[in-house]
N, C-alpha and C positions, 0 to 999 in steps of 0.2 A: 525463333522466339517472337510474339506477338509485341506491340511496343504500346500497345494500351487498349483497355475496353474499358467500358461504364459499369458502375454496383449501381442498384437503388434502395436507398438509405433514407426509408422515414417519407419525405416529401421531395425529396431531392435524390438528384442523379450525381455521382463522383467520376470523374476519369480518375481511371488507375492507369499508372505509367508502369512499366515493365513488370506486368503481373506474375512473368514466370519466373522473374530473380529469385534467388535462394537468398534467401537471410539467416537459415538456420541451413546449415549442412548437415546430411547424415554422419554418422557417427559410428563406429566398428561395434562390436558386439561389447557391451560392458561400458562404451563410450558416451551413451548418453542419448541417444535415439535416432528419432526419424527424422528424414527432411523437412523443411518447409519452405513455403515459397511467397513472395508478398501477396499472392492471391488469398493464401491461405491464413494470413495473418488478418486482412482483409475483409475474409469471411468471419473469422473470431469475432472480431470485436463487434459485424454489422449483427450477430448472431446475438453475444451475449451483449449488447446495447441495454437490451429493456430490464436487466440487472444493474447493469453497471452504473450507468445513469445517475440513478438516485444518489450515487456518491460523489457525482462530479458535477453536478449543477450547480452552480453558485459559487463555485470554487475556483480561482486562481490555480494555476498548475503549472510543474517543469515538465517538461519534455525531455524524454535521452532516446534520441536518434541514431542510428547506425545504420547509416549510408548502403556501407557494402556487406549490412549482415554483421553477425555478432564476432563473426572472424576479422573484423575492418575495424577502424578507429570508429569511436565514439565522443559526441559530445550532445551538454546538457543545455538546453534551450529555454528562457525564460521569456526575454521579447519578443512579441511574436512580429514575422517579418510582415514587410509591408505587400507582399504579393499573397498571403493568404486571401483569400474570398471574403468579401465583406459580410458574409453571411454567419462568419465565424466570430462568434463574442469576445469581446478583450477588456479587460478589466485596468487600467493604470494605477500603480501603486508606490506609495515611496518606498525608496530604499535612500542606503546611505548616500548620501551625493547627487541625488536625481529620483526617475523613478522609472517602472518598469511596466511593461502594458503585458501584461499576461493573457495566454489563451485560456478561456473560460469555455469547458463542452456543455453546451445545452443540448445534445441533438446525437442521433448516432449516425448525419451523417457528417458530422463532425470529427467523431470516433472514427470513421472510416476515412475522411481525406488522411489526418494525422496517419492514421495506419502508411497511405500510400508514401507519405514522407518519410518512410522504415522511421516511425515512431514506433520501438518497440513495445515501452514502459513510461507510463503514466504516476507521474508522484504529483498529490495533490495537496494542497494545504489543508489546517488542520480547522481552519475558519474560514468565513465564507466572504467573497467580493465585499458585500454592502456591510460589514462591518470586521474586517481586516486584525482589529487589535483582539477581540472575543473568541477565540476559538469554541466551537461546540465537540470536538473528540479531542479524547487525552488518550495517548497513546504510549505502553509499554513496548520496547522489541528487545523479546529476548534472544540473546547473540553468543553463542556459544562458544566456548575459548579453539576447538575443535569440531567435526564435523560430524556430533555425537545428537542426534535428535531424541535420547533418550533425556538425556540432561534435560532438554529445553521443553520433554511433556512434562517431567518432574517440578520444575521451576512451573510452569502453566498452572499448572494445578496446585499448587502453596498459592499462587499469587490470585488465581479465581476463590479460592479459599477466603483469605483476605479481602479482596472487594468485596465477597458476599457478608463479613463479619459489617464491612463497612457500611452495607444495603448501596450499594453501589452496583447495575447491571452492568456487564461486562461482555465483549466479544471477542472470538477467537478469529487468527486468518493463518494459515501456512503464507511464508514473504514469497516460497517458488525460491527462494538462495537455502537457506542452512538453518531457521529460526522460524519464530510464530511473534506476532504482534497479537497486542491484547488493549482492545478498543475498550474505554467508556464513554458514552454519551453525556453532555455536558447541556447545562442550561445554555450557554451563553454569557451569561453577564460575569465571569470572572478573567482577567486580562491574562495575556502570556505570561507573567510572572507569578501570578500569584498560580494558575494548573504547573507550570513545573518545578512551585516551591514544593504544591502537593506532590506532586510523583513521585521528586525527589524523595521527600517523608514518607512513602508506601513503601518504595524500594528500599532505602534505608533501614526501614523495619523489618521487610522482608531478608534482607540478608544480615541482618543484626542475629538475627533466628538463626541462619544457615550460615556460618560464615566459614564454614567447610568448602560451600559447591557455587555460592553465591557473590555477587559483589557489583557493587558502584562506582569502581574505581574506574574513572576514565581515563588514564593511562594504562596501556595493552600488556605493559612489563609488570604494573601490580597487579594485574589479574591473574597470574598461574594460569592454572587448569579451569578457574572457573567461571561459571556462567554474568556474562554482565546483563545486569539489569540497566537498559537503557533510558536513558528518560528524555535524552540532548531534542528529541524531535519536536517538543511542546514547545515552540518560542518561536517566535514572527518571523513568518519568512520560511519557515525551514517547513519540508514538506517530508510525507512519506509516502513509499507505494501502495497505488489506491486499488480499493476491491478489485478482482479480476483481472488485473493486468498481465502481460507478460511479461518475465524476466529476460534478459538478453543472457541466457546459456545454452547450453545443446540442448536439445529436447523439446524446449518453448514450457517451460513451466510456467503455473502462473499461479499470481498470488490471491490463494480462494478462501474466503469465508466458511467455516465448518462451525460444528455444535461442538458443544462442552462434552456431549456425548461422545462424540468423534474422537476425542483425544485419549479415549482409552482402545482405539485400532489400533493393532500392533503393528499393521501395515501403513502406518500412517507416519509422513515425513515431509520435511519443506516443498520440498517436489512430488509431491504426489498424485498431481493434477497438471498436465499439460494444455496444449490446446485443441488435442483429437477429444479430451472426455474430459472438460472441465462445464460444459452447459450443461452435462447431467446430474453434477455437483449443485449448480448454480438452481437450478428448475427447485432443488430442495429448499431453496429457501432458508439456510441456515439462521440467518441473521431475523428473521419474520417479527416487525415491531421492534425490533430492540434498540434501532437509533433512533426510534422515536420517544425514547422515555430519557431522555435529557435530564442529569439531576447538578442542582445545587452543589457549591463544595462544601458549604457552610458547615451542614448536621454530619457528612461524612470526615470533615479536620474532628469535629469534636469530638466524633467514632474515636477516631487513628490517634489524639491525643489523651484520650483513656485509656486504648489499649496500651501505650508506651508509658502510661505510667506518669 
């Protein structure tokens, strides 16, 4: 086993330390797929960098590392240590009691040291470094009571339904776990409470409508069978898994931006995209413009407050 070679990432060179580790084990037939190895996680991320990117600049981020592979213990990293490369941006932020210096990727070959730290998964906040309290995406994850991805196109599509009533753009992602997130673009200028008062109010209404398949209930026992519409991720501090990443399961799924189109493929499910044939996804450009059109919540409350009446 080799104990390290160089990637070149961007303008820079990374050492990789034990390129031929497995982090992803193969898996028996029906068990979840192919190996992987830190090389190959590695080449991911140097690979699909010039997508990725665009959602993690400026952005504060956790880290969830796994050491020995997704079969080893894991934990989630917020400060970033002090032997990282000073090349590597770090944003300091308060939190309760102190504050926390987050790793900030400008670079992909940033995205590739991380990699070499079996950084498998990237969760990024929902606002950016130089203004911490404003998030610009608001984020739905719909989270299935069971491991049924039909619920979770059905709920997809009531709920882009809705945004569109609201003239609100909207984006689709499979998480790579069991669900879809549904991105809006946000101006900026409205504070963490007041994007998860709104959410709150969308989802609300959404399952006011459906209160067969749907629900807000953030306890797991008043949920039944069905589907929660999440909203908990809109609020300082709290991050979600950012475009492209990988998931820590078998197979190396990852969490990919698709069209609205897309979610009427009946082959289409949380894990649909690994990291052997997710830059063929990516090269489509699903997302093209659409986090650039940032809206107000203003005219879209006064939407959602006519339709309820």
């Amino acid at each position: 086993m080799s104990s390290a070679r160089t990637v070149r990432a961007g303008r820079r060179t990374v050492e990789i330390h034990r390129p031929d580790k497995v982090l992803f084990p193969a898996e028996g037939t029906g068990g979840g797929g192919a190996e992987y190895t830190k090389a190959d996680l590695v080449e991911y991320y140097r690979s699909v960098a010039p997508f990725m990117l665009p959602h993690l600049r400026g952005r504060p981020l956790m880290l969830e590392r796994h050491p020995d592979g997704v079969g080893g213990p894991m934990f989630m990293q917020k400060n970033t240590p002090d032997h990282y490369p000073e090349w590597i941006e770090r944003v300091e932020l308060p939190k309760e009691g102190g504050t926390v210096t987050h790793t900030v990727c400008e670079d992909a070959a940033t995205l590739v040291y991380l990699a070499d730290q079996a950084c498998l998964t990237v969760h990024r906040w929902l606002s950016r470094a130089d203004s911490p309290d404003r998030p610009d995406r608001l984020v739905f994850d719909l989270d299935p009571a069971v491991d049924d991805f039909a619920a979770v196109r059905e709920a997809a599509a009531l709920l882009g339904e809705l945004l569109d009533e609201l003239r609100l753009p909207s984006a689709l992602m499979t998480t790579g776990s069991r669900g879809l997130h549904v991105v809006v673009p946000l101006n900026g200028r409205a504070d963490f409470d007041e994007v998860r008062e709104f959410a709150k109010s969308v989802a609300d209404t959404l399952a006011g409508s459906h209160p067969d398949t749907l629900t807000t209930a953030a306890r797991k026992k008043e949920r039944g069978d069905r589907l929660y519409l999440d909203v908990q991720r809109n609020g300082y501090a709290q991050t979600a898994v950012a475009p492209f990443t990988v998931r820590a399961k078998a197979g190396a799924p990852v969490a990919m931006p698709i069209s609205w189109d897309q979610l009427d493929d009946k082959g289409l499910d949380a894990r649909r995209w690994t990291v052997a044939d997710a830059l063929e996804q990516a090269r489509t450009r699903p997302w093209e413009g659409l986090m650039s059109r940032g809206r107000a919540l203003g005219p879209a409350r006064r939407r959602l407050d006519a339709l309820r009446g």
